[in-house]
N, C-alpha and C positions, 0 to 999 in steps of 0.2 A: 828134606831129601825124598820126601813123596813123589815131587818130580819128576825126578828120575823112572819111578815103575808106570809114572802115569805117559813118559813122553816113550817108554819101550811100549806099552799097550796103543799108545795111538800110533806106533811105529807097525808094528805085527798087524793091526787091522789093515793099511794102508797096504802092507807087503802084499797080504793076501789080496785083496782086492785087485791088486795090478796086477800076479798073477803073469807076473817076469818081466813084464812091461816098464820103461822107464817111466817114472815119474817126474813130473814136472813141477806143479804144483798143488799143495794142500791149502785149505782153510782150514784153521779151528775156531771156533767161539769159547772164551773163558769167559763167565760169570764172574762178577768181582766179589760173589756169596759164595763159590762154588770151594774153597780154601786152596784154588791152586794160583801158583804165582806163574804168569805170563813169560815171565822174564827166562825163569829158569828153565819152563818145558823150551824157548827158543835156546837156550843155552844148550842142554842135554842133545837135543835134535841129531846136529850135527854128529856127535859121536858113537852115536845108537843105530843112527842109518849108514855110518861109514861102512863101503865097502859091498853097496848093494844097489839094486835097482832106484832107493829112495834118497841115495846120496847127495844127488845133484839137483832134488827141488828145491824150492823154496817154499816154505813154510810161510802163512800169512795167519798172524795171531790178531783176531778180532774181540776186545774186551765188550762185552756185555754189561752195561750196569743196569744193577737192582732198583726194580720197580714193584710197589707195594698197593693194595687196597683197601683202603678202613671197611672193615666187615659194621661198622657203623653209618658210616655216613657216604659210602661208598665211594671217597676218594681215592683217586688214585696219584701217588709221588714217587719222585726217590727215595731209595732209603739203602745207607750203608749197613742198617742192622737192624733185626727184629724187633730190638730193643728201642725203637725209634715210634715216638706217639705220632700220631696221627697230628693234621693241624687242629682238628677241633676234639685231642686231650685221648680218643681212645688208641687202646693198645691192642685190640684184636682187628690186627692184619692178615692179611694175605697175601701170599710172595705171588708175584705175576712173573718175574724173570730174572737173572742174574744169579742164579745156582747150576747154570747153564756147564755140559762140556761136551763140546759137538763137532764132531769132524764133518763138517759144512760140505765139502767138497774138496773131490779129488782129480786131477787134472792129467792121464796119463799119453804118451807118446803112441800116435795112431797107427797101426796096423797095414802094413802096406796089403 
């Protein structure tokens, strides 16, 4: 249900930033490390932004996957979790991306 406060904060930054203006279109990047689920900030969206300047955008949710680097041997892979060895056995990583949550861009209706 985190969702929820996390799709009313990406709502509120975006308000602000328009600034009365229509909005059109957002990005966000979710990190698939980051523990928010995609699905339901596009769920929540809709009902958060009813009835305001953000109503009527569309939302473009871009997933992020987790990229990691052996502090050994310095490879770099995917990885869906910390908990994930390395290919040659060590387990001191380091997260390169996919903790990610980022309002990428904002697309607002131009100003006559």
């Amino acid at each position: 249900m985190h969702e929820l406060s996390i799709t009313w904060n990406i709502f509120e930054l975006v308000a602000e930033a328009a600034k009365g203006r229509k909005v059109n279109r957002i990005i966000v990047e979710i990190g698939e490390l980051s523990g928010v689920t995609a699905d339901s900030v596009a769920f929540w969206f809709p009902e958060v932004a009813r009835g305001t300047e953000v109503a009527e955008a569309s939302l473009e949710i871009r997933k992020i996957s987790a990229l990691a680097r052996c502090e050994a041997c310095s490879a770099e892979f995917p990885t869906t979790s910390m908990l994930t060895a390395c290919p040659c056995g060590s387990f001191r990583l380091k997260r390169l991306r996919g903790e990610e949550l980022i309002i990428k861009s904002i697309e607002l209706e131009e100003v006559p």
